[in-house]
N, C-alpha and C positions, 0 to 999 in steps of 0.2 A: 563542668565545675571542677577546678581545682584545689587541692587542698594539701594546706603547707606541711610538708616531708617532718614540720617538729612533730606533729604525732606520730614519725616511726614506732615508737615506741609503748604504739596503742592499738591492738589490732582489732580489728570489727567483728571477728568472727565467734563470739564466745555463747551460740548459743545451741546448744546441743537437742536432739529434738523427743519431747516428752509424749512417752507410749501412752499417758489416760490422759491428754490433752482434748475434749470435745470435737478441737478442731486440730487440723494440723498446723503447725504453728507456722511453719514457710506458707499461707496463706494459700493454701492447693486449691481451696473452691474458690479463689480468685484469679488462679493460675489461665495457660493458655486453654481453651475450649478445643478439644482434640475430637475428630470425628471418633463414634463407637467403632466404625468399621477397620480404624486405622493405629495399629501396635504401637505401642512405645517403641523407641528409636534412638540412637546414638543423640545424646545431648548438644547443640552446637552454640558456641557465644555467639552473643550479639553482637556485631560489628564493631567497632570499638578502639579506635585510636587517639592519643594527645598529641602535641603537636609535639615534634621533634627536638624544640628548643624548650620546653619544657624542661625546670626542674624539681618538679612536686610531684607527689602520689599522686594520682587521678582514678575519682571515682566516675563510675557513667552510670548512666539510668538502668532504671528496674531492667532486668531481662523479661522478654514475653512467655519465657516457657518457666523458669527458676524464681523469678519476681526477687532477684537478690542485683545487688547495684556492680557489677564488676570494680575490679581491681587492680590499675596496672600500676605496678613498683615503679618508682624513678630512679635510676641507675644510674649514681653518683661516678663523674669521670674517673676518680681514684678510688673505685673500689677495693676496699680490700679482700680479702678468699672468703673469713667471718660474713661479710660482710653477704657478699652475692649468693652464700651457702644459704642465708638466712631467707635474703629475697627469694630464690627459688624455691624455698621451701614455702615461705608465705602463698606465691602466685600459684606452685603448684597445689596448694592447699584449696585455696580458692574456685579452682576448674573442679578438682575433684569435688568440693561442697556445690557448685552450681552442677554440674553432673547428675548427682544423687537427687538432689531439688527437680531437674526437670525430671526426671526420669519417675519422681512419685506423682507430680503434679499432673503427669500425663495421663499417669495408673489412673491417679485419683479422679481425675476428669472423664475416664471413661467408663470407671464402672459407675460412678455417679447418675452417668446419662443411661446407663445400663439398666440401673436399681429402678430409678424413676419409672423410665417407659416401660417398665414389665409390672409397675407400681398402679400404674396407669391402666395399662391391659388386663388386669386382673379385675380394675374397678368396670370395663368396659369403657373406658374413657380414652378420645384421640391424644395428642401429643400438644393439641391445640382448642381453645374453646370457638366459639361460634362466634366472636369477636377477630378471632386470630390470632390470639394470644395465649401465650406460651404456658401451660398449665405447673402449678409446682403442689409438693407434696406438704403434710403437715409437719411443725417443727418434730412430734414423737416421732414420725413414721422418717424423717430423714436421721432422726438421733441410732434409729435402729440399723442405717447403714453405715453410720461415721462410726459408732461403736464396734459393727463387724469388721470392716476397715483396718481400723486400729489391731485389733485382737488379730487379725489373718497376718499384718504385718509386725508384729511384737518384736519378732525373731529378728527380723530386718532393721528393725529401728534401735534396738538394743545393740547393733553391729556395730550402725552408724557411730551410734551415741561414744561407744569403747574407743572404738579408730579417731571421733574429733577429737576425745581431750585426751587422745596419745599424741597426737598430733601438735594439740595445743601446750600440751605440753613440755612438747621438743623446740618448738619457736619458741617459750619461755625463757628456756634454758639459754637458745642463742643468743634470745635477743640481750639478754644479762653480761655473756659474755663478749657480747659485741659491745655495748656499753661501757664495763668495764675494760678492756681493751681500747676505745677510746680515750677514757679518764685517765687511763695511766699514760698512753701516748701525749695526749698535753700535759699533764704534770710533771715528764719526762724531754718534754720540751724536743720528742719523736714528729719527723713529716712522713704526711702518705708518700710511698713510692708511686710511681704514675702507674693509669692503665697496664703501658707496656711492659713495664717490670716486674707488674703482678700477669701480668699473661693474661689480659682481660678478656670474657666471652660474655656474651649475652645471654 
């Protein structure tokens, strides 16, 4: 799915993640299902290319581990320096927020399964009833692990929450002056210089 470049100037990422939310708001107990036995791990994306002639934003599907939709910038032939400072600022933004995402999703996925089966063993109960189906716990007795959760990570999420909207708003600021910088190059009746002139790099 493609989607037209006029919304440069609206970025998706404005949601900072709240420490007494019930749940975590990046949807972790929907996230990827990670064995108990197996650590959190370097984050990696999801595959994820547009087509080369492409010249729009493109978003891609949920990732399996971060459940957030990736984001590849379109890089306008005449870039200007504003211009590509901005972009890598946004994309770099974006890895660094699906990073953090998979990286609690994992957490959260494992001690989950963690909490439960020892939730279980306590009651004398297997991991599965006499059906074969998967036993779960009651809404209190899970609200007493999402709430520990929370509180163990406060510290971590109050990091995050600092670092997004320094971040967001540092693209603010660019995106205003790339803006502005445009308006006055057409009122000015200014052309891009090409690629080459500006020393274009990906």
């Amino acid at each position: 799915m493609n989607v037209k470049a006029g919304s440069n100037l609206i970025f998706r990422s404005l949601r900072p993640c709240y420490t007494h939310a019930p749940l975590l708001l990046r949807s972790s107990c929907r996230g990827h299902r990670q064995s108990a036995s197996q650590p959190p791990k370097h984050a990696e994306r999801t595959g994820f290319s547009p087509a080369a002639t492409s010249k729009y934003d493109w978003i891609g599907p949920p990732d399996r581990l971060s459940n957030l939709r990736p984001i590849i910038y379109h890089i306008p032939e005449n870039e200007t320096p504003q211009e590509r400072k901005l972009r890598r600022l946004r994309q770099e933004t974006e890895d660094w927020n699906h990073e953090f995402w998979a990286n609690q999703n994992i957490t959260f996925s494992k001690e989950k399964e963690e909490y439960v089966r020892s939730q279980l063993s306590a009651k004398g109960l297997s991991e599965r009833d006499d059906d074969g189906r998967k036993r779960t716990l009651s809404s209190e007795e899970m609200a007493v692990f999402y709430k520990h959760f929370l509180d163990k990570n406060i510290t971590r999420h109050a990091s995050y929450n600092r670092e997004w909207y320094r971040r967001n708003f540092t693209i603010t600021l660019l995106m205003a002056k790339v803006a502005l910088h445009n308006t006055w190059r057409t009122l000015t009746g200014q052309t891009r210089r090409t690629g080459r002139e500006e020393g274009k790099t990906t």
